[in-house]
C-alpha positions as CSV (number, residue, x, y, z in Angstrom):
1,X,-42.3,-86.8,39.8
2,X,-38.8,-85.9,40.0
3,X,-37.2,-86.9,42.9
4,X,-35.8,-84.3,46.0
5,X,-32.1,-83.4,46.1
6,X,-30.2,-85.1,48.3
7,X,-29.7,-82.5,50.7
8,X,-33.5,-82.0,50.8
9,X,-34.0,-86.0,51.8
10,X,-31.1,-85.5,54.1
11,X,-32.7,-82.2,56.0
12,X,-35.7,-84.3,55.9
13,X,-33.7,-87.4,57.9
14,X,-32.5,-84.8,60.8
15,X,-34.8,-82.2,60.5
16,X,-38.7,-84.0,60.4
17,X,-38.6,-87.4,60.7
18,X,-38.2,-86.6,64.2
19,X,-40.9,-85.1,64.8
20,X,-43.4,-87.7,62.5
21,X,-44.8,-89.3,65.8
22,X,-46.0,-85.8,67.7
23,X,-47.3,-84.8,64.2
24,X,-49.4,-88.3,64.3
25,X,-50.8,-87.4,67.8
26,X,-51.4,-84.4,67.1
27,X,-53.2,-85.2,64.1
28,X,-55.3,-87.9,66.2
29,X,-56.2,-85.5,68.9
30,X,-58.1,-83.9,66.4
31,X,-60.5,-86.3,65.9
32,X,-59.3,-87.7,62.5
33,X,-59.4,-91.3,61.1
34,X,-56.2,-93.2,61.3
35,X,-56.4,-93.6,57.4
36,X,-56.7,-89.2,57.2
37,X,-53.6,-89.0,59.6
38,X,-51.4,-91.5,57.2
39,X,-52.4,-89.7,54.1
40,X,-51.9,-86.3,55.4
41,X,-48.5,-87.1,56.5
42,X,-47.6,-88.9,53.4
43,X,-48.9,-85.5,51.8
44,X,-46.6,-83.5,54.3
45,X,-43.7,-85.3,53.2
46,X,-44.1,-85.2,49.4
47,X,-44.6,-81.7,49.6
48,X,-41.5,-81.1,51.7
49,X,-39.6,-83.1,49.3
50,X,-41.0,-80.7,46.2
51,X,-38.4,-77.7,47.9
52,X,-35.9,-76.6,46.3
53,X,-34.1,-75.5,49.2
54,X,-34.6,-75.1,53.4
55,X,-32.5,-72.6,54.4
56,X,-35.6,-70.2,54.9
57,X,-37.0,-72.9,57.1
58,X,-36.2,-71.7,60.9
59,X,-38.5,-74.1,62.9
60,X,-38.6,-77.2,61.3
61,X,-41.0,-78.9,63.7
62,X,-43.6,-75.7,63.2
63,X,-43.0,-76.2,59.4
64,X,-44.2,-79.8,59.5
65,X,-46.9,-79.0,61.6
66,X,-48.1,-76.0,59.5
67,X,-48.0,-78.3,56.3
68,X,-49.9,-81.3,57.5
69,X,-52.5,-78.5,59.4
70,X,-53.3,-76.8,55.9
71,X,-53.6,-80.3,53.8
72,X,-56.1,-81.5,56.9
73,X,-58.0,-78.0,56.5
74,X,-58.0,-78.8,52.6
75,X,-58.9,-82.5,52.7
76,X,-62.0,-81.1,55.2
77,X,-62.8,-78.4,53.2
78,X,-63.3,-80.8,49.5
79,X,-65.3,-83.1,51.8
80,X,-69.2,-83.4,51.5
81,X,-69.5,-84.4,54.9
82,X,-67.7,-82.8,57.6
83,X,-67.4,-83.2,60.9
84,X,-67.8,-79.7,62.7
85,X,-66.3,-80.8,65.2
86,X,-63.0,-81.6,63.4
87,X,-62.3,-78.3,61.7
88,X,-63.1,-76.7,65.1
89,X,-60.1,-79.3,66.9
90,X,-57.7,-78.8,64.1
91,X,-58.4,-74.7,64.5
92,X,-58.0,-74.7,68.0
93,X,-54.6,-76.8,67.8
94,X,-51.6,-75.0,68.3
95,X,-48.8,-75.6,66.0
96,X,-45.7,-76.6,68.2
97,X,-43.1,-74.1,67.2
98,X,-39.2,-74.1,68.5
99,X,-39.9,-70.1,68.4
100,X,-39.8,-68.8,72.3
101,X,-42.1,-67.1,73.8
102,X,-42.7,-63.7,74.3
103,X,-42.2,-64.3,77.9
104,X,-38.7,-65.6,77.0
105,X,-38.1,-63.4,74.8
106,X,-38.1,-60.3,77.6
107,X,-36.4,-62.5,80.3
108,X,-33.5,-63.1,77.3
109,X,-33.4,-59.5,76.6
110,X,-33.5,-58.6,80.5
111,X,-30.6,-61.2,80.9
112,X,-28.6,-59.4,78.3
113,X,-29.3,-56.2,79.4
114,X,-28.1,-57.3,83.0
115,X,-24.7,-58.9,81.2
116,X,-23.8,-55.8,79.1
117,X,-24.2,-53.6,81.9
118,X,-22.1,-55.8,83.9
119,X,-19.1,-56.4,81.5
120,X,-19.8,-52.1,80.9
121,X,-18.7,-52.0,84.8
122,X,-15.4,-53.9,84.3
123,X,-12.1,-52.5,84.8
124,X,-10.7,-51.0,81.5
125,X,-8.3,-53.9,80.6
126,X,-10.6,-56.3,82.2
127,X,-13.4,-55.2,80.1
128,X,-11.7,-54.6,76.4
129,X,-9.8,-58.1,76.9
130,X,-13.1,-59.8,77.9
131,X,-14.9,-58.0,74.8
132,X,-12.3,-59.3,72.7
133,X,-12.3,-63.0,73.6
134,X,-16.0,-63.3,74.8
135,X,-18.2,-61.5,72.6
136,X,-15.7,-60.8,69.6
137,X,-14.7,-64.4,69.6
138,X,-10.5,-63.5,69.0
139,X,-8.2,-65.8,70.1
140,X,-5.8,-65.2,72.6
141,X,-2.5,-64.6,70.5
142,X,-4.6,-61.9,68.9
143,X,-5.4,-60.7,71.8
144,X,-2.3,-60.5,73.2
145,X,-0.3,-59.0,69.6
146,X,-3.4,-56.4,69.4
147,X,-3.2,-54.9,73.0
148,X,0.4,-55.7,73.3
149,X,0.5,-57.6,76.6
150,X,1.5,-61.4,77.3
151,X,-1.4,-64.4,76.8
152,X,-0.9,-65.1,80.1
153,X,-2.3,-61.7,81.0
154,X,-5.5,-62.4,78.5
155,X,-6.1,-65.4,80.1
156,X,-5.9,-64.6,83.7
157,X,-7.7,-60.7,82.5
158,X,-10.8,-62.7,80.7
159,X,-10.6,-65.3,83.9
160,X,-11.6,-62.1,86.2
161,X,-13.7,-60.5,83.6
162,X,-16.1,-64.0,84.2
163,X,-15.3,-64.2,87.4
164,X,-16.6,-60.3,88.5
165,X,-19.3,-60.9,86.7
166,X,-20.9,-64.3,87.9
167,X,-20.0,-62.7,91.2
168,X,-22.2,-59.7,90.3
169,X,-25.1,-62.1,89.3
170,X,-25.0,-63.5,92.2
171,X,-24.9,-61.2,94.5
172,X,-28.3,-59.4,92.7
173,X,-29.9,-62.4,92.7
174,X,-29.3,-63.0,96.6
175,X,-31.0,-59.2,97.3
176,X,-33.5,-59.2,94.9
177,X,-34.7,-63.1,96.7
178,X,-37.3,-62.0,99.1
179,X,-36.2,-63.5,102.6
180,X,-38.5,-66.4,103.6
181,X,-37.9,-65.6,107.5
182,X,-36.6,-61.9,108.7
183,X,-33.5,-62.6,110.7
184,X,-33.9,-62.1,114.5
185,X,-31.8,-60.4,116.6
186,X,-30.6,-62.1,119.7
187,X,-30.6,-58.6,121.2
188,X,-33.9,-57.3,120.0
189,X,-36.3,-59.5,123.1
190,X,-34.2,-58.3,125.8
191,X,-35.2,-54.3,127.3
């Protein structure tokens, strides 16, 4: 066997290794020998290693997992004797994924939602120099040559932008916190 490109064995170092001692556990809380567990990671990584390339890889922990879960399937399946109960633990095992969850996915999308409306409600100047060096990512000479006003003015401009709108934020998320107590009015008892 040939060996892996170095970039491969490197992405393996940072990206993997890592995660070789949840993959173990994993592995054990489905029920299989310590021998099986070696072997299938062993397996894991030699098939890793036979990539040509990773960049189509976007959860490197989930990719591990998902390997060494289809060569303990296989390695069940080509037995004569299986325990039941281990293809019924490995199935029920959810491989760990750096994906987020739809949950987090809406509450991101919310969030965002929230910001753009927010930066949307900036004064004009305010709001195009903040697009500029927030979202767009210029630098502040740029800024500064493109809309033909001083750096000093970008600065202090995207300084406000930030400012109205962590102000904003906050504000929302004060009235939108139900009250724990309603406030009392020292008037109110007295006729």
């Amino acid at each position: 066997m040939e060996s892996a490109p170095e970039h491969i064995i490197r992405w393996v170092g940072s990206q993997i290794l890592p995660h070789e001692a949840d993959l173990r556990a994993w592995l054990h809380r489905a029920r299989l020998a310590r021998e099986d567990v070696e072997d299938i990671i062993q397996e894991a990584y030699c098939k890793i290693a036979e990539l040509s390339r990773v960049d189509h890889i976007a959860s490197p922990r989930g990719y591990f997992f998902t390997v060494a879960k289809n060569i303990a399937l296989m390695r069940i399946r080509r037995a004569r004797i299986v325990r039941i109960e281990s293809v019924d633990e490995i199935d029920r095992l959810d491989v760990m994924s750096d994906a987020p969850s739809p949950e987090q996915e809406a509450a991101a999308r919310f969030e965002l939602a929230r910001v753009m409306r927010l930066i949307s409600e900036l004064p004009a100047r305010c709001r195009k120099v903040f697009e500029m060096r927030k979202i767009q990512g210029l630098p502040q000479k740029e800024i500064a040559r493109v809309m033909g006003i001083s750096e000093t003015i970008v600065e202090n401009e995207a300084a406000k932008g930030l400012r109205l709108i962590l102000r904003s934020m906050a504000s929302q998320d004060l009235t939108t916190q139900p009250n724990k107590e309603p406030k009392r009015d020292a008037d109110a008892g007295r006729n």
